[in-house]
Chimera marker file (.cmm) of the C-alpha trace (Angstrom):
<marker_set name="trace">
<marker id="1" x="23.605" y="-4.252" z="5.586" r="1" g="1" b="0" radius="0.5"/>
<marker id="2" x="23.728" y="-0.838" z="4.588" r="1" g="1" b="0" radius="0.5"/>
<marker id="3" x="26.052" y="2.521" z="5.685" r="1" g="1" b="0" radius="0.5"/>
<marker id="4" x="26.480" y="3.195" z="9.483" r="1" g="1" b="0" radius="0.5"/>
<marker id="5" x="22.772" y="4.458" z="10.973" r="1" g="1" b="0" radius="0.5"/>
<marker id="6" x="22.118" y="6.584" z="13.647" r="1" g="1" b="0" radius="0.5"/>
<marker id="7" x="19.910" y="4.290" z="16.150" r="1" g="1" b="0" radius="0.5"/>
<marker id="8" x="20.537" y="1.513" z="18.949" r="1" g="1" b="0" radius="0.5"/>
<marker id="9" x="20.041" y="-2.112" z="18.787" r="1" g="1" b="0" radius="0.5"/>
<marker id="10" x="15.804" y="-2.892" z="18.225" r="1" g="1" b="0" radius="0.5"/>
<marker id="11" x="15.388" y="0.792" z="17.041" r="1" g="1" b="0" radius="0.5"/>
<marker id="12" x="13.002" y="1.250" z="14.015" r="1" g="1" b="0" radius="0.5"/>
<marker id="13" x="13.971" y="2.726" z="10.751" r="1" g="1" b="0" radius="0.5"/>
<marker id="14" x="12.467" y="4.296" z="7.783" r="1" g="1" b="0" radius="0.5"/>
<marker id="15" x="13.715" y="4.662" z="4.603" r="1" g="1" b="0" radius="0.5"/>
<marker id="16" x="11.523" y="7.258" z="2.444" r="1" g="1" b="0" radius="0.5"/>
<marker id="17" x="13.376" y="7.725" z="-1.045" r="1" g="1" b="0" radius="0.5"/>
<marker id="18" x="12.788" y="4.348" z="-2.587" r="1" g="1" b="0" radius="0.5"/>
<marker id="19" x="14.316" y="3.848" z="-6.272" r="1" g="1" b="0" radius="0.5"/>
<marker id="20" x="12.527" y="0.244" z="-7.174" r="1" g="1" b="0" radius="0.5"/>
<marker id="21" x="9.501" y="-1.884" z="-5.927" r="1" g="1" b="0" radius="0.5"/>
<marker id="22" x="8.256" y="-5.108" z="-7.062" r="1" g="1" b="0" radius="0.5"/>
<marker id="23" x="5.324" y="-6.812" z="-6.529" r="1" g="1" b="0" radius="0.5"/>
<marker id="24" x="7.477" y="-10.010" z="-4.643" r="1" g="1" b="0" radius="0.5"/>
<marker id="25" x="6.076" y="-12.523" z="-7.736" r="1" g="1" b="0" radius="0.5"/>
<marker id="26" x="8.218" y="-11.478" z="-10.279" r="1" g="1" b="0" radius="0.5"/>
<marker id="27" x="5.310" y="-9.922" z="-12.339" r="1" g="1" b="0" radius="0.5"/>
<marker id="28" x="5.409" y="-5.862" z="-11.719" r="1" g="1" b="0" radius="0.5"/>
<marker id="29" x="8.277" y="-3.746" z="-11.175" r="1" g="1" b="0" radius="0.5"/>
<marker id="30" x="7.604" y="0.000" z="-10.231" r="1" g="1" b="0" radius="0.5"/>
<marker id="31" x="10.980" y="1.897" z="-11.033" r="1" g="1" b="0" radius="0.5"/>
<marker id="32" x="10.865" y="5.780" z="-9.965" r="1" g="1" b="0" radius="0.5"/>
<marker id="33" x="12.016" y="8.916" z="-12.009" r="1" g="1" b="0" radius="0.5"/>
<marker id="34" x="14.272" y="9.315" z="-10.102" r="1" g="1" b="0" radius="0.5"/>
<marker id="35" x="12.258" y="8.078" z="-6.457" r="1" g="1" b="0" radius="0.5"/>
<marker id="36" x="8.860" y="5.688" z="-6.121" r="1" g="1" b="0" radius="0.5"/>
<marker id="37" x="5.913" y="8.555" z="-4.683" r="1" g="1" b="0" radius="0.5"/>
<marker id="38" x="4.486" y="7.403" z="-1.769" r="1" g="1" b="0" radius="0.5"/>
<marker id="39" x="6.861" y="4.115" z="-1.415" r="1" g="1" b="0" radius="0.5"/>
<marker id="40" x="8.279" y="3.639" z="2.147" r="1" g="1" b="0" radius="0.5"/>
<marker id="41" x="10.275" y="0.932" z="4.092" r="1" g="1" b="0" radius="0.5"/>
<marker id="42" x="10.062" y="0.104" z="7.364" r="1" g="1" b="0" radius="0.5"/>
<marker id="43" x="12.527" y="-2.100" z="9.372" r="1" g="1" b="0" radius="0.5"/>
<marker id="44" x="14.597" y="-2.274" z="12.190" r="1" g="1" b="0" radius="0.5"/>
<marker id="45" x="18.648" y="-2.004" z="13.273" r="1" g="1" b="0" radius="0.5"/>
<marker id="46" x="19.485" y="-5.312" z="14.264" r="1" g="1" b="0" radius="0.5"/>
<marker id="47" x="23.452" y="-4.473" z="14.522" r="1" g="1" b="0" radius="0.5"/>
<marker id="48" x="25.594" y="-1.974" z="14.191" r="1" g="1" b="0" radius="0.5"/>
<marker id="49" x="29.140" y="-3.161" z="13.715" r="1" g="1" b="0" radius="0.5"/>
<marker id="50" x="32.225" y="-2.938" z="11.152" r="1" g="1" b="0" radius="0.5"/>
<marker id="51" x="33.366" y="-4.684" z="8.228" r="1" g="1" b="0" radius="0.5"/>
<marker id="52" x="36.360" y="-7.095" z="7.206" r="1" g="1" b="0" radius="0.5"/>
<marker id="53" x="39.551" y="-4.934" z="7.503" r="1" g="1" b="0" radius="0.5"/>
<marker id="54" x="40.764" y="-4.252" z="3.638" r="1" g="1" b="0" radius="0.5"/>
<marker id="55" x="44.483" y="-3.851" z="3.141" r="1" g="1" b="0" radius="0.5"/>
<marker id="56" x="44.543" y="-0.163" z="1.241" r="1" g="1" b="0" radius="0.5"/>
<marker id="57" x="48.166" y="-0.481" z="-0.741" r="1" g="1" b="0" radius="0.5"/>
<marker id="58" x="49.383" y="2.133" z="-2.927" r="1" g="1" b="0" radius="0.5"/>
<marker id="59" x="53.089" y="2.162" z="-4.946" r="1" g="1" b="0" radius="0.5"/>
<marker id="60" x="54.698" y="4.437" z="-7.634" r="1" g="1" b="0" radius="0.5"/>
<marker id="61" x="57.493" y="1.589" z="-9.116" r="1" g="1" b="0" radius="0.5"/>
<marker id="62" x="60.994" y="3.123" z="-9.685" r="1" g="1" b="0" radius="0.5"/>
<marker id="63" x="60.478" y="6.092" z="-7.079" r="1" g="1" b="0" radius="0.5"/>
<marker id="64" x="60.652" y="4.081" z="-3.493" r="1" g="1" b="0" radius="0.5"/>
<marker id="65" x="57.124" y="5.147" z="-2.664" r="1" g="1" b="0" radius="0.5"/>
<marker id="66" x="55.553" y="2.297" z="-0.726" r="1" g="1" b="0" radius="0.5"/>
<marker id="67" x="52.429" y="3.307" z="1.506" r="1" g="1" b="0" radius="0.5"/>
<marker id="68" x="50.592" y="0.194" z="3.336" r="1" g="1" b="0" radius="0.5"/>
<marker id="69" x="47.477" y="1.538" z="5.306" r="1" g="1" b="0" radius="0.5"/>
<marker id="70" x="44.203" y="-0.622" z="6.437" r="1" g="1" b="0" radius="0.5"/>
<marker id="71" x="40.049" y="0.469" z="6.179" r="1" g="1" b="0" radius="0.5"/>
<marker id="72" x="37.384" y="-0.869" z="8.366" r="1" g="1" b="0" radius="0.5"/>
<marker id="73" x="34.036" y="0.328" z="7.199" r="1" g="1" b="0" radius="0.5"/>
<marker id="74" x="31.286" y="0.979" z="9.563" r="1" g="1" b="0" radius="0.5"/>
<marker id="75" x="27.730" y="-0.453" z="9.038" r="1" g="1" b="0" radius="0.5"/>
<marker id="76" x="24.098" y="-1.094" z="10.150" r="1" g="1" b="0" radius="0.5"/>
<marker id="77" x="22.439" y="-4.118" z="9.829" r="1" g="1" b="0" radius="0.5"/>
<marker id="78" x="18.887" y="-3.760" z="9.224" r="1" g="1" b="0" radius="0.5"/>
<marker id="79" x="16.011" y="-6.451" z="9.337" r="1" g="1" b="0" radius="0.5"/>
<marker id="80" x="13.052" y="-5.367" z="6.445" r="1" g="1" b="0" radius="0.5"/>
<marker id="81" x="9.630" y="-5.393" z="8.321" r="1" g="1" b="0" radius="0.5"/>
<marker id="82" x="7.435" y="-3.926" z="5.440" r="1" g="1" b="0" radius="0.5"/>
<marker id="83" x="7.616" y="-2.351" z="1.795" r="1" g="1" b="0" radius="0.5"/>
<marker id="84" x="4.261" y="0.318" z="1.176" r="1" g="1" b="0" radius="0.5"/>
<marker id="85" x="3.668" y="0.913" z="-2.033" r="1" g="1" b="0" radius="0.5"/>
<link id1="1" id2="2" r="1" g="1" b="0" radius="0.2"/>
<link id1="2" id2="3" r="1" g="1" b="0" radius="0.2"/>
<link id1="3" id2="4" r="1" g="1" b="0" radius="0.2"/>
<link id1="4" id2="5" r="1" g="1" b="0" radius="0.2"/>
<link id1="5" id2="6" r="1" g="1" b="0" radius="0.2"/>
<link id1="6" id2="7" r="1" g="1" b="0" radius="0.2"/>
<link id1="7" id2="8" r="1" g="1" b="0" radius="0.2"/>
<link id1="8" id2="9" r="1" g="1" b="0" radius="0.2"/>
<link id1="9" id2="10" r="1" g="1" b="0" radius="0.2"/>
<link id1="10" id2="11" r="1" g="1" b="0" radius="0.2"/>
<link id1="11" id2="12" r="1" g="1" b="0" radius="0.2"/>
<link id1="12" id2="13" r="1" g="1" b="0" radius="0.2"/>
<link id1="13" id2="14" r="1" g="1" b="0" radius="0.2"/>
<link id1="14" id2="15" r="1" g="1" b="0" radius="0.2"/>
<link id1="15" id2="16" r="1" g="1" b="0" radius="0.2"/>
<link id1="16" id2="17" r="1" g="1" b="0" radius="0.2"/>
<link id1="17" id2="18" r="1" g="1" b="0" radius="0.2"/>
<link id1="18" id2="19" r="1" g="1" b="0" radius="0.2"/>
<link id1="19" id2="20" r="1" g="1" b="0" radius="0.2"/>
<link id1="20" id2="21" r="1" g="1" b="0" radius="0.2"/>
<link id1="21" id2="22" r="1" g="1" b="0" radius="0.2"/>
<link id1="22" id2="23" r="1" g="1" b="0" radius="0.2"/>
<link id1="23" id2="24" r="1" g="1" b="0" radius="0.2"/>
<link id1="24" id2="25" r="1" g="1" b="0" radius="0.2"/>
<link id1="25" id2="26" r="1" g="1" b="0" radius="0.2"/>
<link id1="26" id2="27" r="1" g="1" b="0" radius="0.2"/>
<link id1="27" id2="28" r="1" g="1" b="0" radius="0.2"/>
<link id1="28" id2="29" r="1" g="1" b="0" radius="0.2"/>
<link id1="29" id2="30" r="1" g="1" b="0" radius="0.2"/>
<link id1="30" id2="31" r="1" g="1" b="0" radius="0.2"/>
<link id1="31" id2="32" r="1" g="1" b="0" radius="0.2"/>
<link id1="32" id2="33" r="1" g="1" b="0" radius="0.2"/>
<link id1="33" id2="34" r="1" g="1" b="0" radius="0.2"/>
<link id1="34" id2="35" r="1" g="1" b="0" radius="0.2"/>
<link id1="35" id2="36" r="1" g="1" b="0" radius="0.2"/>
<link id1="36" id2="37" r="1" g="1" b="0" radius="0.2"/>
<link id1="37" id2="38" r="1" g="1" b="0" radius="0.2"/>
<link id1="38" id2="39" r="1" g="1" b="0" radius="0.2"/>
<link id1="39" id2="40" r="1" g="1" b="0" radius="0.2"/>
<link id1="40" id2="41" r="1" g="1" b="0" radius="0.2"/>
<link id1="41" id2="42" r="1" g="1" b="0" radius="0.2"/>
<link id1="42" id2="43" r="1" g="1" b="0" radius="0.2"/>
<link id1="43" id2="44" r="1" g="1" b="0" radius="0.2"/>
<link id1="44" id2="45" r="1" g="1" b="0" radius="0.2"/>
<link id1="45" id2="46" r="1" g="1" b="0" radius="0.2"/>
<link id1="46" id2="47" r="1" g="1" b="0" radius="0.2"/>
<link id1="47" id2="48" r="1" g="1" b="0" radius="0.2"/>
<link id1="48" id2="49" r="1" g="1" b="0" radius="0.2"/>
<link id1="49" id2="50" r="1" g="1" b="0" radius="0.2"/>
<link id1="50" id2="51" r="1" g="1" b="0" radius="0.2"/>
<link id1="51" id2="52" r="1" g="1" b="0" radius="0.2"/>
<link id1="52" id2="53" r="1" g="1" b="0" radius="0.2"/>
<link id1="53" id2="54" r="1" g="1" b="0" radius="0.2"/>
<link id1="54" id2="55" r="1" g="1" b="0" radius="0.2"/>
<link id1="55" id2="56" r="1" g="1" b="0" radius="0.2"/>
<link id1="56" id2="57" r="1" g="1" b="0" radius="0.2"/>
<link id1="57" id2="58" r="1" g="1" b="0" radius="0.2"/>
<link id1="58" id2="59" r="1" g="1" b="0" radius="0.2"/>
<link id1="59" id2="60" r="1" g="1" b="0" radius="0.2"/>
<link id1="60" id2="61" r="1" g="1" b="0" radius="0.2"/>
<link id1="61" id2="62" r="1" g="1" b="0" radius="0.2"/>
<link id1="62" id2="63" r="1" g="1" b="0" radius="0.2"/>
<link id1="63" id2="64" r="1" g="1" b="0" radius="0.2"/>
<link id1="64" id2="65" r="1" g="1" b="0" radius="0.2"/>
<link id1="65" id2="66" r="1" g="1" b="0" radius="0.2"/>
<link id1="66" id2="67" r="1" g="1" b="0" radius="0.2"/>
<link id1="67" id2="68" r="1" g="1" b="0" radius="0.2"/>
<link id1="68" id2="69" r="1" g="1" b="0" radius="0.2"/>
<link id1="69" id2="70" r="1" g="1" b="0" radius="0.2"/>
<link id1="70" id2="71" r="1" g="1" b="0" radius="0.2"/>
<link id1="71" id2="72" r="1" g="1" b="0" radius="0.2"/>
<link id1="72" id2="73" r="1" g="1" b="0" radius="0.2"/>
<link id1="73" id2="74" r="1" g="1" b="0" radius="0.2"/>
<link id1="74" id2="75" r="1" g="1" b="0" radius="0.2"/>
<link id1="75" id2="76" r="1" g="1" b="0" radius="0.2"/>
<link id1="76" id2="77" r="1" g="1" b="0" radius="0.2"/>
<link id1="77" id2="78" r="1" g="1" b="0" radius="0.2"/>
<link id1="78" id2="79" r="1" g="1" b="0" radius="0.2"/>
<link id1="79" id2="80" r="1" g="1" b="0" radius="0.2"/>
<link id1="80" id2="81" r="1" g="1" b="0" radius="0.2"/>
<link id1="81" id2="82" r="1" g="1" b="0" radius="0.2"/>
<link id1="82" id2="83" r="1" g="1" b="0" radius="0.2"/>
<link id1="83" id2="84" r="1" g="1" b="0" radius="0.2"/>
<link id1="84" id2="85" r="1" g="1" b="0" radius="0.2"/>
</marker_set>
């Protein structure tokens, strides 16, 4: 799940500034400075919905300043098809 995406349901994604691959068996780790050259991945938007509502509460004690508000963030859930190196 990441931020909200531009894109409908089944629509394919790339993501081209990569900051880590590794190899999948826990041997080699390629971290960039400050991106991976050349490292792409590929996937596609399998939702796009929002989050748990969070209960945003703010006070000052002694003043009678009491603000209640509620957040609901918007996201994209994405299904990894394939890491290039």
């Amino acid at each position: 799940m990441v931020e909200k995406l531009d894109g409908d349901k089944g629509a394919a994604v790339t993501f081209d500034e990569v900051l880590m691959v590794s190899s999948g068996d826990g041997g080699t780790v390629n971290v960039g400075k400050p991106t991976v050259a050349g490292a792409k991945v590929t996937g596609e938007i399998v939702e796009q919905g929002r989050g748990e509502k969070l209960v945003v509460f703010k006070f000052r004690r002694r003043k009678n300043y009491v603000r209640r508000n509620g957040h609901r963030q918007d996201y994209t859930a994405v299904k990894i098809s394939a890491i290039n190196q």
